[in-house]
N, C-alpha and C positions, 0 to 999 in steps of 0.2 A: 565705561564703568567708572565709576566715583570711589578715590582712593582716600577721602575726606576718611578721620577716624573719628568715630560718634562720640565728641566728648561726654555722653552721660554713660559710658563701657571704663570700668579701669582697663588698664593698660596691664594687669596683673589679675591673678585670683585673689580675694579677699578672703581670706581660711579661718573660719570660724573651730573652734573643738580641737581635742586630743592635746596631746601636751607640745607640740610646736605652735599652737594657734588659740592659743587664748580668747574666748568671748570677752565682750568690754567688761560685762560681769564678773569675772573671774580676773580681769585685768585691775578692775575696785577694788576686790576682795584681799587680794594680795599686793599688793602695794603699801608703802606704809602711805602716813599721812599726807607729807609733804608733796611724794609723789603723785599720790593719790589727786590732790585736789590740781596738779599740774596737768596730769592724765586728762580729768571731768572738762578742764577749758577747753584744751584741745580738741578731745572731741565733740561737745557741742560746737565749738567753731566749724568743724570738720562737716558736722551735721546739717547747720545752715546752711553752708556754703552748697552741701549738695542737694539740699531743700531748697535754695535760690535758684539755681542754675542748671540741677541734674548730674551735674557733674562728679561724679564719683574717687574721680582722680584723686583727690584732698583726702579721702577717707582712708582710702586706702593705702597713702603713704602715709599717714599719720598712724594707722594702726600697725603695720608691719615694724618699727624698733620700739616699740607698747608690747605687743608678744614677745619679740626677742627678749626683752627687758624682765620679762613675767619666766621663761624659759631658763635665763640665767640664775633665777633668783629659785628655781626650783628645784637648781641642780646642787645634790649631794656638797660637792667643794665650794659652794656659796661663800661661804663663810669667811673661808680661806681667800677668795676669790674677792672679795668685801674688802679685807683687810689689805689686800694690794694695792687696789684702789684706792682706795684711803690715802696707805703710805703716799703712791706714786702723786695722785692730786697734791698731799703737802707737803711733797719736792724730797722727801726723805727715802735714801736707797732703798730697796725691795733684790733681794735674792730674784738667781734666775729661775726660771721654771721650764724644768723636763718638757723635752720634746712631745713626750708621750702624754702631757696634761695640757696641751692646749687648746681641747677639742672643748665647746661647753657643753656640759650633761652628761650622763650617765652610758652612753649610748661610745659602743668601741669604734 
């Protein structure tokens, strides 16, 4: 029996819908600009690449931190969650944060 794994199969589900799994459409929609037009390269690269070869593999890692990224930005403490980043990228202290808030979303 042949253990070869079919490179045109990810290696993962590809989860389209619901709010863990943003469509690419919905991944446009809510993004701002800058991100937005970094998203569109991506995935047409991602696209060819499995348009050349079959291969799926590319699409699928490239879309899975695109959803997360669509998921954090959905959830309620965003904002808040924005502003940490911010600080922490421009090297300036950030408060700790409760044990109880490190989960992202809305979701206990």
């Amino acid at each position: 029996m042949d253990e070869t794994i079919d490179p045109r199969l990810p290696q993962h589900t590809i989860g389209f819908g619901g709010t863990h799994h943003a469509t690419p459409a919905e991944i446009r929609a809510e993004l701002p600009d800058d991100l937005r037009m970094e998203f569109e390269e991506e995935y047409q690269a991602a696209l060819a690449a499995a348009n050349a070869d079959g291969n799926l593999q590319p699409l699928a890692d490239m879309l899975g931190p695109w959803q997360a990224e669509v998921r954090m930005r959905r959830s309620s403490d965003w904002p808040e969650t924005e502003e940490i980043i911010r600080r922490i990228n421009a090297g300036l202290p950030v408060d700790t944060v409760p044990a109880d808030r490190t989960q992202w979303g809305d979701n206990p």
